[in-house]
Every structure is written in structure tokens, then in C-alpha cells.
C-alpha positions as CSV (number, residue, x, y, z in Angstrom):
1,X,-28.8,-62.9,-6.2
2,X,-26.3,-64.3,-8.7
3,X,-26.1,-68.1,-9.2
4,X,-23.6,-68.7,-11.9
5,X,-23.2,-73.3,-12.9
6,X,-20.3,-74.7,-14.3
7,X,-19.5,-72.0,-16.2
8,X,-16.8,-72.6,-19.4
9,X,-15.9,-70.0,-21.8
10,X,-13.3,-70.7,-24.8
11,X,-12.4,-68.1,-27.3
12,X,-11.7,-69.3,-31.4
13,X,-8.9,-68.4,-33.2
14,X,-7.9,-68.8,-36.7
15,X,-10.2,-69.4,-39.6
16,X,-13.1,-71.8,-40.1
17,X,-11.0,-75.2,-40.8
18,X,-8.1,-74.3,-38.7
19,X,-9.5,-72.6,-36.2
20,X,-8.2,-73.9,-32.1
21,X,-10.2,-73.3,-28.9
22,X,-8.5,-71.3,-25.8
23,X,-10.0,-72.2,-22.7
24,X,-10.7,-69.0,-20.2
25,X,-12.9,-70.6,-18.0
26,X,-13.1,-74.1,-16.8
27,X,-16.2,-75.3,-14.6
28,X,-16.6,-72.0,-12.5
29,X,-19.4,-72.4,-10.2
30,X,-20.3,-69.0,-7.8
31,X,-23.1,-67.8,-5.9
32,X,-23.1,-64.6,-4.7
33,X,-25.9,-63.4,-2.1
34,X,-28.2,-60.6,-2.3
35,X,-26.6,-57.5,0.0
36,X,-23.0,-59.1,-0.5
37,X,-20.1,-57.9,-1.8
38,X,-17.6,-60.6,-3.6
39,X,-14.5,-59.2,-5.1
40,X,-12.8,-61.3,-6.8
41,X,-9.0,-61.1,-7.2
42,X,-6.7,-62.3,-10.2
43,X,-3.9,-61.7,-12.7
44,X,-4.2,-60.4,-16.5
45,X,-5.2,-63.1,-18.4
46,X,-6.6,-65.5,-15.1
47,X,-10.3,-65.4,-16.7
48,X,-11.8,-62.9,-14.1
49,X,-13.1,-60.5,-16.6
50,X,-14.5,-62.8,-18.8
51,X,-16.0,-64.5,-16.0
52,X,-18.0,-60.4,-14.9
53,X,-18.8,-60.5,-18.2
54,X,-20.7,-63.5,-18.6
55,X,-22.3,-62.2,-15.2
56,X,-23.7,-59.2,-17.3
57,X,-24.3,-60.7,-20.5
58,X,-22.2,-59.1,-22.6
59,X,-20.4,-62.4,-22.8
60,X,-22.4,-65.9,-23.6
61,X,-21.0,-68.9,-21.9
62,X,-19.7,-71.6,-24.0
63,X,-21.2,-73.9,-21.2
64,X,-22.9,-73.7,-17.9
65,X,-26.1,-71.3,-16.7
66,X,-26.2,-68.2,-15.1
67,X,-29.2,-66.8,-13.3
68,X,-30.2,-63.4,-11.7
69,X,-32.8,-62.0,-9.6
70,X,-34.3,-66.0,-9.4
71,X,-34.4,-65.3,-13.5
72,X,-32.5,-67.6,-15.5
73,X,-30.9,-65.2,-18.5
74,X,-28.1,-67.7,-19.3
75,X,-29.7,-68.1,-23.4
76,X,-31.7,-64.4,-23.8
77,X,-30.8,-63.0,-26.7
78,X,-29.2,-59.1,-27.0
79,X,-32.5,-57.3,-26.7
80,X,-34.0,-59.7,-23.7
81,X,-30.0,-58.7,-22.0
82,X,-30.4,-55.2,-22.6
83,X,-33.8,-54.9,-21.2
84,X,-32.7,-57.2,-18.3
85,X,-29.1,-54.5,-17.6
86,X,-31.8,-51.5,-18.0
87,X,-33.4,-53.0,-14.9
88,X,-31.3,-55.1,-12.5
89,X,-27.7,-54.3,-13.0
90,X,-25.4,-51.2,-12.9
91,X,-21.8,-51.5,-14.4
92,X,-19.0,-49.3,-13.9
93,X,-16.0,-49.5,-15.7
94,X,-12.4,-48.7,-15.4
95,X,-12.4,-45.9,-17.8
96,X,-15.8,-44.5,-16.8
97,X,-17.0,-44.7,-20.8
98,X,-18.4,-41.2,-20.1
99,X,-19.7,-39.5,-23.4
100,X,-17.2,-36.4,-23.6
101,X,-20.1,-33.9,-25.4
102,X,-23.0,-34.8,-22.5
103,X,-22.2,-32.7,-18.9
104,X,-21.8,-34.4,-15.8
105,X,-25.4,-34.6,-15.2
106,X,-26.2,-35.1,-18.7
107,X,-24.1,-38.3,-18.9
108,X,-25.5,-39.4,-15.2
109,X,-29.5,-38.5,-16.4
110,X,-29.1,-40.7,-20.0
111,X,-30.6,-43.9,-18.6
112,X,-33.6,-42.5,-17.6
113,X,-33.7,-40.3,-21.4
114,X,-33.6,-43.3,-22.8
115,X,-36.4,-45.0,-20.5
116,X,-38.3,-42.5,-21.0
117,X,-39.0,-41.2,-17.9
118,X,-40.4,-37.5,-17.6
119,X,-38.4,-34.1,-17.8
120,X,-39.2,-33.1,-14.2
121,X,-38.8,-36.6,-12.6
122,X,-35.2,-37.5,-14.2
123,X,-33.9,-34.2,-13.5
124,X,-34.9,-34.1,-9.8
125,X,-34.1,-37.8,-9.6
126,X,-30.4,-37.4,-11.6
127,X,-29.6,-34.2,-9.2
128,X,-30.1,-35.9,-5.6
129,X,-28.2,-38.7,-6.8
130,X,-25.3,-36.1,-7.5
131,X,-25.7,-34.8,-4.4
132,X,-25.6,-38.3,-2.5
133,X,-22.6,-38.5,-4.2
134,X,-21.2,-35.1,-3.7
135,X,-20.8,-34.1,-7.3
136,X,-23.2,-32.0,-7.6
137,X,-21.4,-29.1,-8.1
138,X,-19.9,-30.2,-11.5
139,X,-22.9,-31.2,-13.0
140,X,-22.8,-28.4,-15.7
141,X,-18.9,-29.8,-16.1
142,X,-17.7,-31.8,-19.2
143,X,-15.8,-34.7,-18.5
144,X,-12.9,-33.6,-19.7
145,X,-13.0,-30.8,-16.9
146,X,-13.2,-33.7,-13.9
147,X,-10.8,-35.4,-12.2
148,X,-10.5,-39.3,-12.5
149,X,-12.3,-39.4,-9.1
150,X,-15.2,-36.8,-10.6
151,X,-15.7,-38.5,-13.7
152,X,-15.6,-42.2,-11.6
153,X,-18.5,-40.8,-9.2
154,X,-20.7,-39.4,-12.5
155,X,-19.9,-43.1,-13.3
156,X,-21.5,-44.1,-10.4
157,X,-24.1,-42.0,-10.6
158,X,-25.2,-43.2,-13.8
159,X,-24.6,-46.5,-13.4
160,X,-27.4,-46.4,-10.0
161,X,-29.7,-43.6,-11.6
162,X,-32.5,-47.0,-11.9
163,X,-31.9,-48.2,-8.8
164,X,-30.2,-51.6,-10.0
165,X,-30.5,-54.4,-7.0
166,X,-26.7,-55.3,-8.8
167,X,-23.6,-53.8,-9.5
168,X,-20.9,-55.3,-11.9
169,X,-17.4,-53.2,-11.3
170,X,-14.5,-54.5,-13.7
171,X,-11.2,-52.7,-12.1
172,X,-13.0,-49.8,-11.3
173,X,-10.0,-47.8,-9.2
174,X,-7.6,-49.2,-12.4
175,X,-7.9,-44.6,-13.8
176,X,-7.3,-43.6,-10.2
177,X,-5.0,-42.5,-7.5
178,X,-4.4,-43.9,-4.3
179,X,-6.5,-41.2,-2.3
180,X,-9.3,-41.0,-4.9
181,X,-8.9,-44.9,-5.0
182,X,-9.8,-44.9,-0.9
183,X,-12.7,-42.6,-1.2
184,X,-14.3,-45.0,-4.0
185,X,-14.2,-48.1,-2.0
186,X,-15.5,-46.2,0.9
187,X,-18.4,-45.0,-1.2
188,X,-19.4,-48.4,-2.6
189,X,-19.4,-49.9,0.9
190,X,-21.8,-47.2,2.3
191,X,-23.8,-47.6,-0.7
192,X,-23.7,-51.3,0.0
193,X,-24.6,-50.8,4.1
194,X,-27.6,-48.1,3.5
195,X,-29.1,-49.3,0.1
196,X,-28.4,-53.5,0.0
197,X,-27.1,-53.4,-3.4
198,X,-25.2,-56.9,-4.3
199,X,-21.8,-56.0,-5.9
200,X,-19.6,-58.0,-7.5
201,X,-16.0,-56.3,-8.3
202,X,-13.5,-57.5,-9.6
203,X,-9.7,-56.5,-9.6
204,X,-6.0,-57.5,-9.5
205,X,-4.7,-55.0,-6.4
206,X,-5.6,-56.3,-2.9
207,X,-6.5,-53.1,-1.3
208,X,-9.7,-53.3,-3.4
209,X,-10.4,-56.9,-2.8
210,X,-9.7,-56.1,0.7
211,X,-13.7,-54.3,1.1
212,X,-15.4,-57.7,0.2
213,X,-17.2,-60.0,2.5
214,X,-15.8,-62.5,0.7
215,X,-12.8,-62.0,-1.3
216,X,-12.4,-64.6,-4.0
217,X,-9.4,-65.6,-6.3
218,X,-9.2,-66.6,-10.1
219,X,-6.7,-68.8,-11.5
220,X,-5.8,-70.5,-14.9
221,X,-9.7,-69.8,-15.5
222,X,-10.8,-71.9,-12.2
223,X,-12.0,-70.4,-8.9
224,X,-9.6,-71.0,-6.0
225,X,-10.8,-71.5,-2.2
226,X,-11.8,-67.9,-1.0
227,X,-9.9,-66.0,1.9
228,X,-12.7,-66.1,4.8
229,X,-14.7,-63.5,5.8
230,X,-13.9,-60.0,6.3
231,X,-17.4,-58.4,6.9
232,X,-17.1,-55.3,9.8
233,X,-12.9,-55.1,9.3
234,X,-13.5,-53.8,5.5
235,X,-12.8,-50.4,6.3
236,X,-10.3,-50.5,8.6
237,X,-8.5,-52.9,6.3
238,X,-8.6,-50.1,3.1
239,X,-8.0,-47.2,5.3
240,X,-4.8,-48.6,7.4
């Protein structure tokens, strides 16, 4: 589902004339297959966001190719990437990026405002995916009147309303608390068991890691040998 090549990535610094290259990542190759989740594990400053970032385009890699879906998206431009997010990948963030003035179910519904899609379908549509998520009964709420684990779940919401075959998570229990923490990761994987969707998280605290099928670790902007498999104990790893 996500094929990602000998993938570099160098920031510049300094002015035009002066200016130095810092390497973040250095000949990453990862494949990640469609249904799995890969979490990938890694200190501040080891490359692993910039790495989910290049995954969702929001990032273009200094070298190496990325492709999606069987679609190669590694040189699309801002507009082709934005089209291509609206319909194959979800992204939840650590600080949900809820928009404080839309409700709960206003800031879950705005994906399918802006596609366009008709009064009576969205708001059905935006409502059972509340419910599935069992928010529902703060979807008149602000986001200021939710929890971290509310306003992570109208997160969630939103981030699924298009039924995305991917989702992108970057730190995503980072706002949370250790009990709203566990009922996160045990809502991505049933989401992962009864709708296939490929995630790839990615995180510094092993207790997170700990609900991939395969957890992998970032170093010094290269890809260290992965942990093993730990599809069927995922639960019972986060919840002992």
C-alpha cells in the first residue's frame, strides 16, 4: 500500500552562498502492506517525522520515490497532493488541529463540505461515524468543551469521514493520558481488524509502538532492523 525507495531528505540553512545541508534521512527504503499496521519508533530529532511526512506529501524528498495505492505521487505538485490526501489518506495529529469555532460534528463533517457532498448525506454519514466512535453525544460541543480523548476521537472522526484506505498518525497519544492513551490504541486496532485500513503511526513511547504488526525503529535518519512480529499479542501487550 505504501512503497517508499531510497528515500533522502536534507534541510538548508543559512543564506544562498553560505547556505550547508543537514541530512534527516539517509537511503530509507519501507514497504508497508495494505491492512498493516507499522509503527515506527524513534527519538526527537531521529528523522521519523520527516520521514510520515514525505509519506503524506506535505514533505518532498530530496531523493528517492514514494508510491501509494500502486500510484507513484513522489513529484505531484500541491494541488495533485491535496486531491490525492482528499482521497486515500487520513492524518491525525498530536494536537488534533481541531478548528475551535466549528462543533464537534462540524469539525468531523468539513471534509465532506468541502467535497461537496449533499446536506442530507454528510450529516447522516458525519453522525454514524460519531456514533462508531462513541462521541456522539458531544457533537453540538466546542472543542474547547472536550477532553483530550473527545477532541482526539472528533480527530478521528474527521480524519476517516472519506473512508481513506490509509492513515498517517504522527504521535497521536503525545495530548493524552495514560487511560485515554489505551482507549486510542484500542480504537485504531478495531478500526484496523473490521475496516482493513493500512496505518502507519509513528511515535517515541513503546506502549504505542507495541499495537503494530511490525514495529520499526528510526535512527540517525536510517531505518534499523525491525522487532518481529507482534500480530494477535497487540492488545494484550498495551493493556498489561
Amino acid at each position: 500500500m505504501i512503497e517508499m525507495c531510497q528515500i533522502e531528505h536534507s534541510f538548508t540553512l543559512g543564506r544562498k552562498g553560505s547556505e550547508r545541508h543537514v541530512p534527516v534521512l539517509r537511503g530509507i527504503d519501507l514497504t508497508i502492506n495494505q491492512g498493516e499496521i507499522v509503527t515506527l519508533i524513534g527519538r526527537s530529532g531521529s528523522g521519523k517525522s520527516t520521514l510520515l511526512h514525505v509519506a503524506s506529501g506535505f514533505i518532498h524528498p530530496t531523493k528517492g520515490s514514494v508510491s501509494i495505492a500502486g500510484q507513484e505521487v513522489t513529484h505531484y505538485n500541491e494541488a495533485q497532493w491535496a486531491d490525492f490526501r482528499r482521497r486515500y489518506i487520513g492524518f491525525v495529529f498530536q494536537n488534533f488541529q481541531l478548528i475551535p469555532s466549528m462543533t464537534a460534528f462540524e469539525n468531523a463533517e468539513l471534509p465532506l463540505v468541502l467535497q461537496g457532498t449533499p446536506l442530507d448525506v454528510r450529516r447522516k454519514r458525519t453522525m454514524e461515524l460519531l456514533e462508531r466512535l462513541d462521541i456522539a453525544g458531544y457533537a453540538e460541543h466546542y472543542p474547547s468543551e472536550l477532553s483530550g480523548g473527545q477532541q482526539q476521537r472528533v480527530s478521528i472522526a474527521r480524519s476517516l469521514i472519506l473512508d481513506p484506505p490509509v492513515l498517517l498518525a504522527d504521535e497521536p497519544t503525545g495530548s493524552l493520558d495514560s487511560e485515554n492513551e489505551l482507549q486510542f490504541l484500542q480504537l485504531l486496532q478495531s478500526l484496523n481488524r473490521e475496516q482493513g485500513i493500512t496505518m502507519f503511526i509513528i511515535t517515541h513511547d513503546d506502549k504505542v509502538a507495541s499495537i503494530g504488526n511490525r514495529i520499526m525503529r528510526i535512527a540517525d535518519g536510517r531505518l534499523e532492523a525491525h522487532s518481529g512480529q507482534t500480530t494477535g499479542r497487540a492488545l494484550e501487550v498495551i493493556t498489561t
